[in-house]
C-alpha positions in Angstrom: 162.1 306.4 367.9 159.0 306.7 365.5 155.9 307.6 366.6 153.4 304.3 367.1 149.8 304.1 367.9 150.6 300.7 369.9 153.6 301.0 372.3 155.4 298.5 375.0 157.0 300.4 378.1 158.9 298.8 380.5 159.2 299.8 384.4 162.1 298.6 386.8 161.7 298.3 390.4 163.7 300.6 392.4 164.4 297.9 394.9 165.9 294.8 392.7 166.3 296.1 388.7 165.9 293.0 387.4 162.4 292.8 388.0 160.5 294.4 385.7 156.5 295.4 385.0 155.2 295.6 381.5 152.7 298.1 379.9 151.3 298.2 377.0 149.8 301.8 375.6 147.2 301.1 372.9 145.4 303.8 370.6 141.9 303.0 369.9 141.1 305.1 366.6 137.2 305.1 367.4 137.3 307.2 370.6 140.5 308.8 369.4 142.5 307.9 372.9 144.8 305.7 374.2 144.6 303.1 376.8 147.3 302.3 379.4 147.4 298.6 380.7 149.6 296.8 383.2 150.5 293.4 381.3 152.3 292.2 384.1 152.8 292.0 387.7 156.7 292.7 388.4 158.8 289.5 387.4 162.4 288.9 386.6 163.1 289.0 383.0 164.9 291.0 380.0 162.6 293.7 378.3 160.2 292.6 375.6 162.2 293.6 372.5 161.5 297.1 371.5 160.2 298.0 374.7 160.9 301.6 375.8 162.0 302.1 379.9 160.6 304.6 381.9 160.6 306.0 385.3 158.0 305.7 388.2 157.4 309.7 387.3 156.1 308.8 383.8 154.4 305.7 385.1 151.9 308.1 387.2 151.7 310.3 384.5 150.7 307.9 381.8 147.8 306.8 384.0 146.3 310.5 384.8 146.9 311.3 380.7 144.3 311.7 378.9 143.8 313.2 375.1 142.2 316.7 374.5 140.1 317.1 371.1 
């Protein structure tokens, strides 16, 4: 997958797979990091298209990441 500055993640809940909880990872070129936002609460429904899935691991560490320069 190419690299992108504006990314769609999708997370499945461990307790019924169909629901799902959409984020959104957004690069804002002024301060030169990216923002992580929840889209969604968890609903049932197919991935956006594109979307990448990830686990509940790389859901916490999206939220602590943060860009050195």
């Amino acid at each position: 997958m190419p690299e992108k500055h504006d990314r769609i993640m999708f997370y499945r809940r461990p307790s019924n797979p169909k629901e799902i909880k959409v984020i959104h990872r957004i690069y804002n070129p002024y301060t030169k990091e990216f923002s992580t936002k929840v889209e969604s609460n968890f609903h049932v429904a197919e991935p956006p298209d594109g979307a990448v899935e990830i686990s509940e691991f790389h859901l916490q560490q999206l939220f602590k990441m943060r860009d050195k320069y």
